[in-house]
Structure formats: structure tokens, C-alpha cells
C-alpha positions in Angstrom: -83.3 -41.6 128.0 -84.9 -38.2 128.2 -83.5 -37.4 125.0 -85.2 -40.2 123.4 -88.3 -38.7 124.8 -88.1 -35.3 123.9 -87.8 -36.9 120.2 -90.5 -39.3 120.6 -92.7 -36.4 122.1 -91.6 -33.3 119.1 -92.6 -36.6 116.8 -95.9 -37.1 117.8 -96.7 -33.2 118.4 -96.0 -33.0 115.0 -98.0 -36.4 113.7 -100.7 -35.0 115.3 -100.3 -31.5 114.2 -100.5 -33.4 110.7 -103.7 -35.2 111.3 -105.2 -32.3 113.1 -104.7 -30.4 109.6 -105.7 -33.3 107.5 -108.5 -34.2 109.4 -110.6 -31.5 108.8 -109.2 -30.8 105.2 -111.1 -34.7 104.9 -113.8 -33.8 106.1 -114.4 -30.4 104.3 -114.3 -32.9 101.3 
């Protein structure tokens, strides 16, 4: 179980290290 979350958890860091980027590329635009 705890490896599942340490997956799930290094999967959403990086989703949201990925939105956090694109966000404000988005926005520049």
C-alpha cells in the first residue's frame, strides 16, 4: 500500500509541477 502512494504522490507532484509551468506560460499569452 505505501508503495502505491509514494507513486500516486511523485505523480501528482509532477502533474502539478506541469500545470504550475503551464499555467503561467497561458497566461503570459
Amino acid at each position: 500500500m505505501q508503495g502505491l502512494l509514494e507513486t500516486d504522490w511523485l505523480v501528482l507532484i509532477r502533474i502539478w509541477l506541469q500545470l504550475s509551468q503551464t499555467q503561467p506560460k497561458q497566461r503570459h499569452k
